[in-house]
C-alpha positions as CSV (number, residue, x, y, z in Angstrom):
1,X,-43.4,26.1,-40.1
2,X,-41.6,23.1,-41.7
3,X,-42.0,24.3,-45.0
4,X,-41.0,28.0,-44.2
5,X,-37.9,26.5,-43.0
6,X,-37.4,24.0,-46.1
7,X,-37.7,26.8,-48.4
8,X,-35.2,29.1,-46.2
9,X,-32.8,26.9,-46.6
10,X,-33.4,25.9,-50.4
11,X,-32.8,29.4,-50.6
12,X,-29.2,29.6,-49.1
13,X,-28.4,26.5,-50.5
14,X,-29.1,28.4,-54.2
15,X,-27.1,31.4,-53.2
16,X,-23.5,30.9,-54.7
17,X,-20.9,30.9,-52.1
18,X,-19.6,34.3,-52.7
19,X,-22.5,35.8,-51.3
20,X,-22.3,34.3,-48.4
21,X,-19.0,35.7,-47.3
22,X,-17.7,39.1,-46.3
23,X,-16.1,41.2,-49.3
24,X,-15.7,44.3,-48.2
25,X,-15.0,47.5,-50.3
26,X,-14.0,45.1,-53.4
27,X,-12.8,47.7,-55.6
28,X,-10.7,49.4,-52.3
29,X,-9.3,46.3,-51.4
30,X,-8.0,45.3,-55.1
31,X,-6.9,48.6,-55.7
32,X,-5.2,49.1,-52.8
33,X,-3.6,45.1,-52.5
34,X,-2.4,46.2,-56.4
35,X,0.1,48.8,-54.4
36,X,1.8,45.7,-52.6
37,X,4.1,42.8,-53.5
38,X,1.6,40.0,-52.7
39,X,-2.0,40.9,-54.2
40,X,-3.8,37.5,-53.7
41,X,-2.7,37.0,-49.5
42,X,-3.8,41.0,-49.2
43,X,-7.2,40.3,-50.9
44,X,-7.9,37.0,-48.9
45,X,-6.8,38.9,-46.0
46,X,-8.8,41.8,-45.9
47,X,-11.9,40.1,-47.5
48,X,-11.9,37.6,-44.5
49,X,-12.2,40.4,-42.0
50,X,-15.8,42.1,-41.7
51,X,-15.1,45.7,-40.8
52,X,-13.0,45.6,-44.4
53,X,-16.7,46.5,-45.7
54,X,-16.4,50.2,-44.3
55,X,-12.7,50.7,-44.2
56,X,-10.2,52.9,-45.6
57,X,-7.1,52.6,-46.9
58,X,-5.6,53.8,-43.2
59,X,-8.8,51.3,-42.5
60,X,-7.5,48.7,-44.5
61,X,-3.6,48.6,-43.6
62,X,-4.7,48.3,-39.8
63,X,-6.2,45.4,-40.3
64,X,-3.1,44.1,-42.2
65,X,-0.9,44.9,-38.7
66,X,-3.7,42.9,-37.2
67,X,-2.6,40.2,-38.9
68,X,0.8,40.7,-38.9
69,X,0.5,40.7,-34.8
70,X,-1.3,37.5,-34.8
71,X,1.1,36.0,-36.9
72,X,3.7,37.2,-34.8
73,X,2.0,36.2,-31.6
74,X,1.0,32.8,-32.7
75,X,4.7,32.1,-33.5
76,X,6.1,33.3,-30.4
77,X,3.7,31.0,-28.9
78,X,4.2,28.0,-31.0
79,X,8.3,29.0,-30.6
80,X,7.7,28.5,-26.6
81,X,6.4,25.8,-26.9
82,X,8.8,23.9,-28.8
83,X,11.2,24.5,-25.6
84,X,9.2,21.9,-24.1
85,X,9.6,18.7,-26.5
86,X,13.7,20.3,-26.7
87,X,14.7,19.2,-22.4
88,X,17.7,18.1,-23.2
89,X,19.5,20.1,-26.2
90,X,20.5,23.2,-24.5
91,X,21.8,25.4,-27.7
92,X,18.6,24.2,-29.6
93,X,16.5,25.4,-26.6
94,X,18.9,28.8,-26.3
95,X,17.7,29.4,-29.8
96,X,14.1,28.6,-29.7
97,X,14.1,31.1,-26.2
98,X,15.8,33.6,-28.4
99,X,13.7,33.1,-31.6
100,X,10.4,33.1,-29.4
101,X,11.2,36.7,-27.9
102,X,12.3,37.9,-31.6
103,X,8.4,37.3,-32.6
104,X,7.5,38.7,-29.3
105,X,9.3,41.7,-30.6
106,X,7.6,42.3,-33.7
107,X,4.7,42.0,-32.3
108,X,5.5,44.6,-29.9
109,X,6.9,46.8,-33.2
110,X,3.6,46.2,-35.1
111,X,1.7,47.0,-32.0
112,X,3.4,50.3,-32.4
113,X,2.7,50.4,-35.6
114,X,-0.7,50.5,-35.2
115,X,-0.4,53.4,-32.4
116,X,1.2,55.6,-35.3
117,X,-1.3,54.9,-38.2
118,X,-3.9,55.7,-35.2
119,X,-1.9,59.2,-34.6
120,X,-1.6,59.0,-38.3
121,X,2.9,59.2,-37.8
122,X,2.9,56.9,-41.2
123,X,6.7,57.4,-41.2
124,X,7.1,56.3,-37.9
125,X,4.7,53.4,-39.0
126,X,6.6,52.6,-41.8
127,X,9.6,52.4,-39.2
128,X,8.3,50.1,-36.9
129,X,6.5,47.8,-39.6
130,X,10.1,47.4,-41.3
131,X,11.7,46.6,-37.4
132,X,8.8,43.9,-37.7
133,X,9.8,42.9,-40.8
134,X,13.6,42.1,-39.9
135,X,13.0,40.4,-36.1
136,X,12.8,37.1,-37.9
137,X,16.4,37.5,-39.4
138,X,17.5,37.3,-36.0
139,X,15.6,34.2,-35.6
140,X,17.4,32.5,-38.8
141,X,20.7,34.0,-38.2
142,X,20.3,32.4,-34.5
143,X,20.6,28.7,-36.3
144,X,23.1,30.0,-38.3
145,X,25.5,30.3,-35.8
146,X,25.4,26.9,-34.4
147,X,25.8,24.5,-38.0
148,X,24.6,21.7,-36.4
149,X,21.2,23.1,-36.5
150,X,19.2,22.8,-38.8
151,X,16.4,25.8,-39.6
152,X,13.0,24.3,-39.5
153,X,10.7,24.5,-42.3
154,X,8.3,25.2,-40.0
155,X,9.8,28.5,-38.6
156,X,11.2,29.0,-42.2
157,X,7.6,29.3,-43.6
158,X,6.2,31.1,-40.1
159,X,9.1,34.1,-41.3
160,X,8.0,33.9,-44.6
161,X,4.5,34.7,-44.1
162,X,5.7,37.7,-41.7
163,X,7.8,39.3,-43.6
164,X,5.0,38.5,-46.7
165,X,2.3,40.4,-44.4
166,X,5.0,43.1,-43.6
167,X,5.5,44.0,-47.0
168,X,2.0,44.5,-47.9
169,X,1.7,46.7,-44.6
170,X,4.7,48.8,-46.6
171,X,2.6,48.7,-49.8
172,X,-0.6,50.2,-47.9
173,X,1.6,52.7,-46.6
174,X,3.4,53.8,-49.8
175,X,-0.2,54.2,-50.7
176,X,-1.5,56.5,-48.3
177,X,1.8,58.7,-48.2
178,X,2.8,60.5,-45.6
């Protein structure tokens, strides 16, 4: 038993790493993250998620919003929380609140989104990935109007990466055509 066990794991320790992890469709995912503004986070993206393997392109964009909403949610949540450490500054707290429910909101717009590719409406798809796309310009233009606030990097990288996830949503989209 020892040995059976000695040599299992010989054997997985000989297998390269790429083996080991989910890659989906390859030539779907590359083709299709080639449509889209920002190849390498759409290939990591839909190669860490394991029903990639046997999705399509509709497939494949879905799991995108997916990620898109969890992006969203986490910095809704991450937003709300920050109301906590900000007691005392009421206008920094006014703006968190309001930045907080922005990301709520996209969420909300990319949970529509995925409604539509469901019903297979890819315009109406289109439209509420682009709403989820512009909530966190409400966010920045928030600090904006109060100068002595500064925009966090934090937040500033968080809209980045929505926006960045949006975009490839678009891509996919363009892609299937509606």
């Amino acid at each position: 038993m020892g040995s059976s066990l000695f040599i299992f794991l010989v054997f997985l320790v000989s297998l390269p790493l790429s083996m080991l992890l989910v890659h989906g469709d390859v030539d779907l995912i590359q083709k299709t993250c080639k449509s889209t503004k920002y190849y390498d986070l759409c290939v990591s993206s839909l190669k860490s998620d394991p029903t990639s393997a046997n999705s399509d392109t509709k497939g494949l964009a879905m799991i995108m919003v997916g990620v898109g909403m969890a992006n969203a949610t986490a910095t809704s949540t991450f937003l709300s929380s920050q109301l906590v450490s900000t007691a005392n500054d009421t206008t920094l707290k006014k703006v968190l609140k309001e930045c907080s429910d922005k990301y709520a909101h996209a969420g909300d717009a990319l949970q529509a989104s995925a409604q539509d590719f469901a019903d297979e409406l890819y315009d109406y798809a289109y439209m509420h990935v682009m709403a989820a796309a512009d909530y966190p310009n409400s966010c920045h233009n928030a600090f904006r109007r109060y100068p002595k606030l500064m925009y966090p990097k934090e937040i500033a990288s968080r809209e980045d990466g929505l926006k960045h996830i949006c975009d490839i949503v678009l891509g996919i989209i363009d892609n299937i055509g509606f």
